[in-house]
MIMIZA-815718 format. One line per field, with one value per residue (C-alpha): x, y negated, z; residue in one letter. Coordinates in steps of 0.1 Angstrom, whole numbers. Each point is the difference from the previous one (the first is absolute). Example, Ala and Ser with C-alpha at 12.3 -4.5 7.8 and 13.67 -1.06 7.14 Angstrom:
BEGIN
x <- [123;14] .
y <- [45;-34] .
z <- [78;-7] .
aa <- [A;S] .
This chain:
BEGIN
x <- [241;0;34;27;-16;11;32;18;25;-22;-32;-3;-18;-22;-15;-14;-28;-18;18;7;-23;-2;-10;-11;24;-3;22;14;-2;19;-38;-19;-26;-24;6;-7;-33;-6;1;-22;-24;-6;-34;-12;-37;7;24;1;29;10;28;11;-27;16;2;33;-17;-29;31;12;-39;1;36;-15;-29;24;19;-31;-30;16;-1;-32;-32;-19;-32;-35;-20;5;6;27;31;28;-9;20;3;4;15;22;12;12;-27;-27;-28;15;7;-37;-13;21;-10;-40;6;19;1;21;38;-2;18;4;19;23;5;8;29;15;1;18;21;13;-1;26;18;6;6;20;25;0;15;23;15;8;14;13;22;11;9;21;16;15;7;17;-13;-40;4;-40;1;-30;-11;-38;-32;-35;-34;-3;34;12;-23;8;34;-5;-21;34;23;-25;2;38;-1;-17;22;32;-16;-9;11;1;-15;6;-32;-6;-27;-11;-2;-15;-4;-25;5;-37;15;29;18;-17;2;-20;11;-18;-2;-2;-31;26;14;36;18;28;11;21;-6;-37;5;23;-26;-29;26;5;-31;-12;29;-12;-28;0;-35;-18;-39;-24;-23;-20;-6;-19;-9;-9;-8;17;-1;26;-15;4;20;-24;6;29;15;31;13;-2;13;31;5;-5;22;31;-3;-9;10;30;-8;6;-36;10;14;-40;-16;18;-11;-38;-1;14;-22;-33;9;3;-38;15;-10;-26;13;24;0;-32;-7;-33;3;-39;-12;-33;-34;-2;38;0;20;-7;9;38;3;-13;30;21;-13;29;31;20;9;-35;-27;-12;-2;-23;-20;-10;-12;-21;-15;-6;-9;21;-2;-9;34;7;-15;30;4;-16;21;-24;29;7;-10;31;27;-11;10;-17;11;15;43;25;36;14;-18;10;32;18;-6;-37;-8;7;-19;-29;-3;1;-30;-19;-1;-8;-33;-6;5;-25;-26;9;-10;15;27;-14;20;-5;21;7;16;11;11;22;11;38;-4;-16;10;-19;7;-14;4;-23;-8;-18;-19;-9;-34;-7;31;-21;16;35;2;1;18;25;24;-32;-4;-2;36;6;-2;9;-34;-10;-11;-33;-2;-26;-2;21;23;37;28;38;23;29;23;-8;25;6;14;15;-7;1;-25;7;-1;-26;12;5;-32;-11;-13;-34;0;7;-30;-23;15;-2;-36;-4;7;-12;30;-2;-24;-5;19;26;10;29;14;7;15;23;8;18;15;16;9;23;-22;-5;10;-15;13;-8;-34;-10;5;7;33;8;28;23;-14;-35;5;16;-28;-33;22;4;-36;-11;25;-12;-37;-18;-29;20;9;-27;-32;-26;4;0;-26;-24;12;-14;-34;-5;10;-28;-23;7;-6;-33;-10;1;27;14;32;19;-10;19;31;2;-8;28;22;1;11;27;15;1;16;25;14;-2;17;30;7;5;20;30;-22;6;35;13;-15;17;32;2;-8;13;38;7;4;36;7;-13;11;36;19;-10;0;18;-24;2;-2;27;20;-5;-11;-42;-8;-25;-28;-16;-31;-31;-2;36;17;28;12;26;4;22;-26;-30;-18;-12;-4;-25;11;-22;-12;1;37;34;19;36;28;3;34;8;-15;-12;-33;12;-29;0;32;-14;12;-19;-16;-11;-38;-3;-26;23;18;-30;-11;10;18;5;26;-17;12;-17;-5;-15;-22;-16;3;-7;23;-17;-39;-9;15;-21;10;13;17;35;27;-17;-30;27;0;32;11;38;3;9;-22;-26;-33;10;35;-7;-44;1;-38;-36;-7;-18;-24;-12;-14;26;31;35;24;35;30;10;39;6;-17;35;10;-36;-11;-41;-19;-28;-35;-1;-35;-13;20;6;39;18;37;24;34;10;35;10;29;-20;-34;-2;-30;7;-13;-13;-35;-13;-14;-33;-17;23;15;38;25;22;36;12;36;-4;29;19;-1;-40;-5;-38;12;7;32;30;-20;-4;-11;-41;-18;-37;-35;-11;-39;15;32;-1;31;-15;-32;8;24;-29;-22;-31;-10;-17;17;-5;-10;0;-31;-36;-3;27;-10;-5;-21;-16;-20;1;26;15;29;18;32;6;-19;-31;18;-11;27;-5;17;19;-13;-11;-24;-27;-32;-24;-25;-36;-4;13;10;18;17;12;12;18;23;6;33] .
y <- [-360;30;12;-19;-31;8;-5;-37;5;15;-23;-38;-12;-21;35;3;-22;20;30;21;21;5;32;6;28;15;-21;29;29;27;-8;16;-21;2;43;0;-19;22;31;-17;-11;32;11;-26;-19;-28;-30;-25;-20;-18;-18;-37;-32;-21;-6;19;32;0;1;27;18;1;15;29;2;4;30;17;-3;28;24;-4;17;-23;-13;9;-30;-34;16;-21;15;-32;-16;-34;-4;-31;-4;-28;18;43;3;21;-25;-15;35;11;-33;1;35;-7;-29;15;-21;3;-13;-37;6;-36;-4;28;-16;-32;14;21;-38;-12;31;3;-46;4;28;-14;-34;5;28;-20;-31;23;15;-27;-27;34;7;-34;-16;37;-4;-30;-9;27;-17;-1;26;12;36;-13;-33;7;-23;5;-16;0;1;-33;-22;13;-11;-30;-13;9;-21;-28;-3;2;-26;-27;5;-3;-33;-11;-33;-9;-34;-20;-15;-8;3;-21;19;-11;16;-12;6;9;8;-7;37;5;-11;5;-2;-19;5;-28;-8;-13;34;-11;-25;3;-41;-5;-36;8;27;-24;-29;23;12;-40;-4;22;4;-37;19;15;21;17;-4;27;-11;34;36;28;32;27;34;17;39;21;27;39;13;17;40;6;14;11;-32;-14;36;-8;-36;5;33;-22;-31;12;38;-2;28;-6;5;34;15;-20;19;32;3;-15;36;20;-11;3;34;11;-16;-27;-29;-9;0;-26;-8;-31;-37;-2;-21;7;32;12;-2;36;8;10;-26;10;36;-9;-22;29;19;-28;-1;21;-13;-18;-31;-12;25;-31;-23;32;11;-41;-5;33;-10;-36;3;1;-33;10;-7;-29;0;1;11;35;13;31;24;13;-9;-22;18;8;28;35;21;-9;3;-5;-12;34;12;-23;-11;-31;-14;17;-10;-40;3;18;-21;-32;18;4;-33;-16;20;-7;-39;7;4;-20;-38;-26;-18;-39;-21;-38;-28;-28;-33;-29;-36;-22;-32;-15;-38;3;34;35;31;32;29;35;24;32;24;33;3;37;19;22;22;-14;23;31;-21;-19;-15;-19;-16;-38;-11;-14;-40;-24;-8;-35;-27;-8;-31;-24;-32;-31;21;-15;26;-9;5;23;-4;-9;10;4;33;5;33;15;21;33;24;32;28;36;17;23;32;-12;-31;20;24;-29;-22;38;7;-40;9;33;14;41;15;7;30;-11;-30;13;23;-26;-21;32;1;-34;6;39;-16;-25;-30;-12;5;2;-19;-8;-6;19;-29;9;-20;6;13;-15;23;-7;-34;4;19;-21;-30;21;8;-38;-14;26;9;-16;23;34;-13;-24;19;-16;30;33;-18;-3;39;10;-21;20;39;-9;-8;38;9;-17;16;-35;4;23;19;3;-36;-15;26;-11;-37;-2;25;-24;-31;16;13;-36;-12;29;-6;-42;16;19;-30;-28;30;-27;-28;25;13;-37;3;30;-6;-28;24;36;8;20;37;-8;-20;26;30;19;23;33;25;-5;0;26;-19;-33;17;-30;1;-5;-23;18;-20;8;-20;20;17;9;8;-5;-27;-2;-35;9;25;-22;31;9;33;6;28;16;-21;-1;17;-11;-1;8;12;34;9;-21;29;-5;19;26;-16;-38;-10;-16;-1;19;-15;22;-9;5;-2;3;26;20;-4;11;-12;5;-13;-14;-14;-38;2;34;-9;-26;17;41;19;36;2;17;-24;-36;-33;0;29;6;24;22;4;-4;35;-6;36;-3;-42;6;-23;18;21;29;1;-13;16;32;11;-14;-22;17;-27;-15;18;-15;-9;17;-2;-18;1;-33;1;-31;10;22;10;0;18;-4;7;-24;8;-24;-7;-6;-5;38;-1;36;-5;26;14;-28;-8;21;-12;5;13;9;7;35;6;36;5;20;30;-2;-32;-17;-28;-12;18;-24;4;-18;0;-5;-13;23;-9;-10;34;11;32;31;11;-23;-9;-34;1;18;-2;4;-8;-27;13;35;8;13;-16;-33;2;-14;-27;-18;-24;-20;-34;-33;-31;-30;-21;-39;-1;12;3;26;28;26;27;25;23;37;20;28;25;-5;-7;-8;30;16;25;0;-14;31;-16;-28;-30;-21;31;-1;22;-19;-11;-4;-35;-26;-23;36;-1;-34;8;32;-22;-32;9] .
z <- [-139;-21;-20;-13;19;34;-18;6;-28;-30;4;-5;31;-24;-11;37;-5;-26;-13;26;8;37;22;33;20;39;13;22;-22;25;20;-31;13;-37;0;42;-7;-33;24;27;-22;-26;4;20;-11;15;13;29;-4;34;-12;18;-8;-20;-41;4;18;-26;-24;11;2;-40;3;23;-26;-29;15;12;-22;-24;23;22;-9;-27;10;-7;-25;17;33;27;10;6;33;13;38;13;39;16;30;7;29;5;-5;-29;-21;9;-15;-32;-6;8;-26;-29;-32;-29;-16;-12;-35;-3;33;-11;-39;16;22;-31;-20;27;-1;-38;0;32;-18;-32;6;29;-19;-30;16;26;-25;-21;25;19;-30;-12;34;13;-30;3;38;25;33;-4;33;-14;-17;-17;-9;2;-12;8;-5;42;7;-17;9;36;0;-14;28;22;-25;-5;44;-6;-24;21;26;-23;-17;42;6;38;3;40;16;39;23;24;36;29;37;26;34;14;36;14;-11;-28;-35;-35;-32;-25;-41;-23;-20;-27;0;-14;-20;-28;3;31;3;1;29;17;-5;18;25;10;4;23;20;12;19;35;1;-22;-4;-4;-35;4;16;-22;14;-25;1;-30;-10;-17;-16;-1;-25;-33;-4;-9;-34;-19;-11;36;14;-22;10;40;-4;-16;19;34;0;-20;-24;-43;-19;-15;37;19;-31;3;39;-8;-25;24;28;-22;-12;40;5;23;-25;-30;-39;6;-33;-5;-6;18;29;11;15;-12;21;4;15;37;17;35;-6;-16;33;27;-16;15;38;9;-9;31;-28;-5;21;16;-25;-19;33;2;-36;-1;36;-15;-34;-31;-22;-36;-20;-21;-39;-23;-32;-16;-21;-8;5;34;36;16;19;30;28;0;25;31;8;25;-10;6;-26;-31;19;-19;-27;-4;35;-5;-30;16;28;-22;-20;28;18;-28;-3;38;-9;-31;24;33;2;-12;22;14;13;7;-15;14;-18;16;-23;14;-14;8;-14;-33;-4;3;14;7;25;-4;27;-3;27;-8;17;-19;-10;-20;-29;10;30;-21;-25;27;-32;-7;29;4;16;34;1;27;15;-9;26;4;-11;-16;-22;15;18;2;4;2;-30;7;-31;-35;-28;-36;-9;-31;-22;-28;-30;-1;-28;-3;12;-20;-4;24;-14;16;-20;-36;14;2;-36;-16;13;-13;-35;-3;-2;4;19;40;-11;-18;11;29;-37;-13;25;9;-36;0;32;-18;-32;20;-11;36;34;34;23;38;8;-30;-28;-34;-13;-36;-15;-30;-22;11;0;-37;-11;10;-13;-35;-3;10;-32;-26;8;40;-5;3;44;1;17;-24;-26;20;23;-33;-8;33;-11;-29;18;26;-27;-14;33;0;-32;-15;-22;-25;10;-35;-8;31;-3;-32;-2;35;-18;-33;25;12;-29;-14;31;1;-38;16;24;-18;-27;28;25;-7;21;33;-7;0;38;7;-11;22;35;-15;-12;-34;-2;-7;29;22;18;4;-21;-1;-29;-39;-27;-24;-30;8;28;24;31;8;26;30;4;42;-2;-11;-15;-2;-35;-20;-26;-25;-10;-31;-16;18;8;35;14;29;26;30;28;38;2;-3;-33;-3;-26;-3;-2;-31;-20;-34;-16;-28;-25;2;21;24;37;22;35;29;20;34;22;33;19;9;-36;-29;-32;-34;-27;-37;-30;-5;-38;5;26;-21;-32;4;-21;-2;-6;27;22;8;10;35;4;19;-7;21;-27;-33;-19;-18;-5;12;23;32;19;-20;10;-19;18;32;3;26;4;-2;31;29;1;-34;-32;-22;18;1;26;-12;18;15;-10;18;33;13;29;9;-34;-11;-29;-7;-21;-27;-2;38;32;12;11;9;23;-4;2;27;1;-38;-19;-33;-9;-38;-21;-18;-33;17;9;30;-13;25;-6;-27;15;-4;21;21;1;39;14;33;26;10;43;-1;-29;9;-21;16;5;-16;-34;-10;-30;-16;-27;9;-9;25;6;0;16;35;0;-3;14;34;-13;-24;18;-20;14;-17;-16;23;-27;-1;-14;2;-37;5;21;-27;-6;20;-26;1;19;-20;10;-38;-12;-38;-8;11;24;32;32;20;37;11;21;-33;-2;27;-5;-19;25;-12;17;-14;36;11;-35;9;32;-11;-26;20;22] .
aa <- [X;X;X;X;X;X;X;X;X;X;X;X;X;X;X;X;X;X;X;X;X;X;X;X;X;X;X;X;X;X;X;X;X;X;X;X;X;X;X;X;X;X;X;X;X;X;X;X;X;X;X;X;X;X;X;X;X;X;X;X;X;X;X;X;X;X;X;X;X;X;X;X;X;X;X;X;X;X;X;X;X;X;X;X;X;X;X;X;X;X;X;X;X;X;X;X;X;X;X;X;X;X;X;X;X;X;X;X;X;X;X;X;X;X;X;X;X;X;X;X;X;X;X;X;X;X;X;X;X;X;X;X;X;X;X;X;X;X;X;X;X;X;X;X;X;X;X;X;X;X;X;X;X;X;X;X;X;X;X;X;X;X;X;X;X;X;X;X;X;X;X;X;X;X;X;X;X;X;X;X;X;X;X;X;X;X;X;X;X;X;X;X;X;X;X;X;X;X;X;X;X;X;X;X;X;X;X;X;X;X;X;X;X;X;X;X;X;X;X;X;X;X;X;X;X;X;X;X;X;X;X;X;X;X;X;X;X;X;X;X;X;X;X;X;X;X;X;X;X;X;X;X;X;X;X;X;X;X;X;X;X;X;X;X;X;X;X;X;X;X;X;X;X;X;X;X;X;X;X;X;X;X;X;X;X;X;X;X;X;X;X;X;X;X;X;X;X;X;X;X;X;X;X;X;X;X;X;X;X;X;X;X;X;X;X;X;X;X;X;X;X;X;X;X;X;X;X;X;X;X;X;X;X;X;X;X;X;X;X;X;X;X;X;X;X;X;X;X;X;X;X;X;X;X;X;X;X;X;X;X;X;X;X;X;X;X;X;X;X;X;X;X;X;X;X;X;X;X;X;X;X;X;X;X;X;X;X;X;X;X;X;X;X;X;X;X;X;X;X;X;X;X;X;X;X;X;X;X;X;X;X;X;X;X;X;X;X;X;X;X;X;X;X;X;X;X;X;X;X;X;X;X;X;X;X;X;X;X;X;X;X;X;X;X;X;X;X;X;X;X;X;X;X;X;X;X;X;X;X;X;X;X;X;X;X;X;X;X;X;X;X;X;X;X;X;X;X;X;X;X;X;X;X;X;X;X;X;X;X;X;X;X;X;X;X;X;X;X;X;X;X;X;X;X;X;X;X;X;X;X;X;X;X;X;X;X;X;X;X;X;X;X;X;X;X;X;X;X;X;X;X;X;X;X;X;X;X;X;X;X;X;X;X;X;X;X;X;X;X;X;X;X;X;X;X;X;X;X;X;X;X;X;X;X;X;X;X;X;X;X;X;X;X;X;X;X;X;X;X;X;X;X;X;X;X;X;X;X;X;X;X;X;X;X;X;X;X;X;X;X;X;X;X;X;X;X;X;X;X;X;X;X;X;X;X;X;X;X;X;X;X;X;X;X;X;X;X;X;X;X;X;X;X;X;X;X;X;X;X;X;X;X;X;X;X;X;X;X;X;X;X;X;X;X;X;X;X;X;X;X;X;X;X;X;X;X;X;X;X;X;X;X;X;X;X;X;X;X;X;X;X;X;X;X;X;X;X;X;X;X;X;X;X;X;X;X;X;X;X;X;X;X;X;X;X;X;X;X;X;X;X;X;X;X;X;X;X;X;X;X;X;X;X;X;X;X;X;X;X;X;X;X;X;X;X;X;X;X;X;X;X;X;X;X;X;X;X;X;X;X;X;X;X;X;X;X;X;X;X;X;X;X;X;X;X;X;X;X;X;X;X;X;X;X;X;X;X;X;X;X;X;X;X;X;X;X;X;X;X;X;X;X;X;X;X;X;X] .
């Protein structure tokens, strides 16, 4: 969103649906990636765009287009200058035949992935926001910094709680079997099944068990012999990628997707990103196998199939997007190591299963009857292992060997008995089995389906347990529940599944893009103000699972405004509430929190806390109200002590600020006055940390600047046995940067920070202190190398 809508506190969420206008921004802008391709593509006549296959890579074409265009050389008349290539694979053959056939951008593909888009980004803000607000406001133990909906997402988790709730509503219900063993020779004994299968009456079970325990042989009724074939498996694609990679290789969706990339961008892989479960006529099986004649694992299995023929893969289902996944260049396990390997390796024998022969095997089944009674016993015989010896986990088990036998036959009864047991109920699902219900319902795409089930995993909605099975949370489970009593369609699939209709339809040039933003657009903003008037319908749920803000957390900090103390609420995201005022005060996350010396801020009163992010971290003390509520206008929301430019605090910037950090554009360095004996400064924009004056009694800010590059002089006393000064002195006043005093005793490192979100910046380096004097020495001064890697290395101690 443009403006004041990115904003959760000025803008109704209701307003997202149709008044905020909405902008599309690089989403790394330190890349420059539009001005990079602006520079590339000045004077040029004309454009190939090779970017991935899919609706979202012909997205991204028209995004290419939009940056370029302006500065390429116009055309002459009705002459062709944008050209589309189309390839499934990075290998040679593949890039010559997309760029013999070059065709051109599907605009309709490309419309119907930015409807999906702005649908996914205005519905989903619009009800994370509200339920986001209303629920943190209220209970202190939701442990979920944000309480997220999505179109995708929702549904999602509510085929986890819906599996949750059958097994919580599971009652175990006792039936028997009836079990008999016949002894064909005198050591050996076969188990028999029951035609009946099971009973749930005892006296019934008991009855049958009376009567056939009257009998000493059983009779053979009949002996069939069948030849049976289990066939190869089709091509493979991403959906089944994801499943096999949970259930058999232990990987999540998002980590098996992660790898898939990283192995196609290498060449070692096709775009592992399709639906089609069919190869075209045209694509050269026997070549992708020769690749595979030399690897130890399967060379034989290869060298046979290429001597004996290849059997043309299965027919499944065309898709029309890409080729299946299949294996492009040969590897060893050195090379991918891990995770890549097991992947790889799965990849591949699937493809040599695609075109090997289907396993036979011959089953036999022999029906006996004990009195009146039936039962059966079932042997199978592979006669052609086929696929299953690339494919071994496939393979037809092991079975006793039955007897030969024919019809009359009398063999002795061993034991017949009636075991009890009882119904169990289903399991968690597996995040193979959400794949496949997902895939189902058409929820997501190929592409998005392991986002959104790593989504509900991050927002604390489920978790995986052993085996890889989703179990719910309290707050999941509170959620779906919630959405089920005020409105079923927002988790039910039926809706985003008919969504998904109508974006393939734009796709197809079938349907009009503004008419299905708008008509889905309209829906939702009917169920959202539904949504907002019956709220009450899912609080009454969560009040039940989730405590109060005032009944959580411990007693930190007083409130300015009452004087009493505010309770610290731990659970994300981690703030503070005052159950007197009822106002709640958010504070930074992934630290620890703690009082600050029972010091009060000079403009509101309130206590201050300090933030730490550990002992090789750094800290920094703020005031709660200001933090929330900025009181100077060039300060924003969010901002420390460090970044406060109160003219005479303490804890303040301007008091406390010694010179521009040596890493960022905008940061200063701020003394750390609770970091003694071993003293640091600390850049309050990105993670840059400078040690010095180990083992000082007191390092002071001065109000003095250095005369060569600006920055705040530093007044240090210094111990007097461990005194790095020369002579008897203890005590200098000296700029940090400059001082050869100082230089060696100064000593720049990294924060180890908790979290990724949190390493910092690392724009351009420039020798400044507050001013724009040049340092002229000192070890935070390196030559300026001209790369950027040596750069790197020169700062990192």
């Amino acid at each position: 969103f443009s403006g004041k809508y990115n904003s959760w506190d000025k803008v109704d969420p209701a307003e997202l649906f149709s008044k905020a206008p909405t902008e599309k921004k690089e989403a790394n802008p330190k890349l420059t990636m539009v001005k990079f391709l602006q520079v590339e593509g000045r004077g040029c006549d004309c454009i190939v765009l090779w970017l991935d296959c899919d609706k979202e890579g012909e997205n991204i074409c028209f995004e290419v287009l939009d940056a370029v265009l302006p500065v390429m050389n116009k055309p002459r008349s009705s002459e062709r200058t944008i050209y589309r290539a189309k390839f499934s694979s990075i290998t040679d053959t593949d890039i010559c035949n997309a760029m013999n056939h070059l065709g051109e951008p599907n605009r309709n593909e490309a419309l119907s992935v930015d409807a999906r888009q702005e649908l996914d980004l205005r519905i989903g803000c619009a009800f994370t926001r509200f339920q986001t607000k209303y629920f943190q406001g209220k209970y202190g133990n939701l442990d979920s910094s944000l309480i997220s909906f999505g179109p995708c997402q929702t549904p999602t988790l509510g085929f986890c709680v819906e599996r949750h709730d059958k097994i919580q509503s599971f009652k175990p219900e006792t039936y028997w079997v009836l079990q008999a063993k016949v002894n064909p020779e005198k050591e050996s004994s076969l188990t028999l099944d029951w035609d009946r299968v099971r009973m749930f009456d005892r006296e019934i079970a008991q009855m049958f068990l009376n009567i056939t325990k009257m009998e000493k042989e059983a009779k053979v009724e009949s002996v069939s012999k069948k030849e049976k074939v289990k066939q190869r498996p089709l091509a493979l694609n991403t959906v089944e990628m994801l499943r096999v990679a949970s259930a058999a290789l232990g990987m999540g969706p998002q980590h098996a997707m992660q790898i898939a990339e990283r192995l196609y961008m290498q060449g070692y892989i096709s775009y592992p990103r399709t639906e089609t479960t069919h190869y075209p006529e045209n694509f050269d099986l026997k070549g992708c196998l020769r690749q595979q004649a030399n690897n130890p694992y399967w060379a034989e299995t290869v060298k046979a199939l290429l001597s004996e023929g290849i059997n043309r893969p299965r027919k499944g289902h065309d898709a029309g997007d890409h080729p299946p996944i299949t294996p492009m260049r040969a590897a060893t396990e050195a090379e991918l190591g891990g995770d890549g390997w097991r992947l790889y390796e799965y990849i591949t024998r699937h493809f040599i299963a695609t075109v090997s022969a289907d396993c036979k095997y011959l089953q036999t089944t022999i029906s006996f009857s004990i009195g009146p009674e039936r039962f059966t016993c079932i042997g199978k015989m592979v006669t052609s292992p086929g696929f299953t010896e690339i494919m071994p986990w496939h393979s037809i088990p092991l079975e006793e060997s039955l007897p030969p036998s024919e019809k009359g036959d009398l063999f002795p009864i061993g034991e017949i008995k009636l075991l009890e047991k009882q119904t169990s109920p289903p399991d968690y699902l597996t995040e193979a089995e959400l794949i496949t219900l997902m895939e189902k319902h058409g929820i997501g795409t190929d592409a998005s389906i392991p986002v959104h089930i790593n989504n509900i995993c991050q927002r604390n909605y489920v978790t995986v347990e052993s085996g890889r099975r989703l179990k719910p949370t309290n707050l999941g489970i509170v959620l779906v529940h919630g959405y089920y009593k005020i409105d079923a369609e927002l988790v039910l699939p039926t809706i985003r599944s008919a969504v998904e209709k109508q974006l393939n339809l734009i796709a197809l040039g079938k349907a009009n893009y503004h008419q299905v933003l708008e008509h889905t657009l309209d829906i939702f903003k009917r169920k959202f103000h539904y949504f907002v008037d019956s709220i009450a319908g899912m609080d009454e749920l969560m009040e039940v699972s989730f405590s109060p803000l005032a009944a959580t957390g411990k007693p930190l900090s007083r409130c300015g405004k009452c004087h009493r103390f505010m309770k610290y609420i731990q659970a994300k995201p981690s703030r503070l509430h005052c159950s007197h005022c009822d106002d709640t005060y958010s504070l930074p996350q992934n630290g620890t929190i703690k009082l600050y010396k029972e010091l009060r801020c000079p403009l509101d009163d309130f206590e201050l806390v300090l933030w730490s992010s550990g002992s090789r971290g750094k800290s920094y003390p703020l005031c709660p109200y200001c933090y929330n509520h900025p009181p100077f206008r060039d300060m924003k929301k969010g901002m420390g002590c460090n970044e406060c430019t109160h003219p005479t605090c303490q804890h303040s910037l301007s008091m406390l600020g010694i010179g521009q950090c040596v890493e960022c554009e905008n940061g200063v360095l701020v003394l750390d006055s609770t970091s003694g004996p071993k003293w640091k400064m600390a850049c309050n924009k990105c993670n840059v940390i400078v040690h010095f004056f180990e083992n000082a009694h007191k390092v002071r800010v001065s109000p003095e600047t250095c005369d060569l590059c600006e920055a705040a002089l530093v007044d240090v006393d210094f111990n007097k046995a461990k005194s790095p000064l020369p002579g008897d002195e203890t005590q200098h006043l000296g700029c940090v940067f400059c001082d050869p005093v100082f230089q060696d005793l100064v000593e720049l490192k990294h924060a180890a920070m908790r979290h990724p979100m949190h390493r910092g910046g690392q724009g351009r380096r420039q020798g400044r202190g507050r001013g724009k004097g040049r340092r002229p020495g000192g070890r935070l001064n390196p030559k300026k190398p001209k790369d950027k890697m040596a750069a790197l290395a020169a700062y990192f101690v």
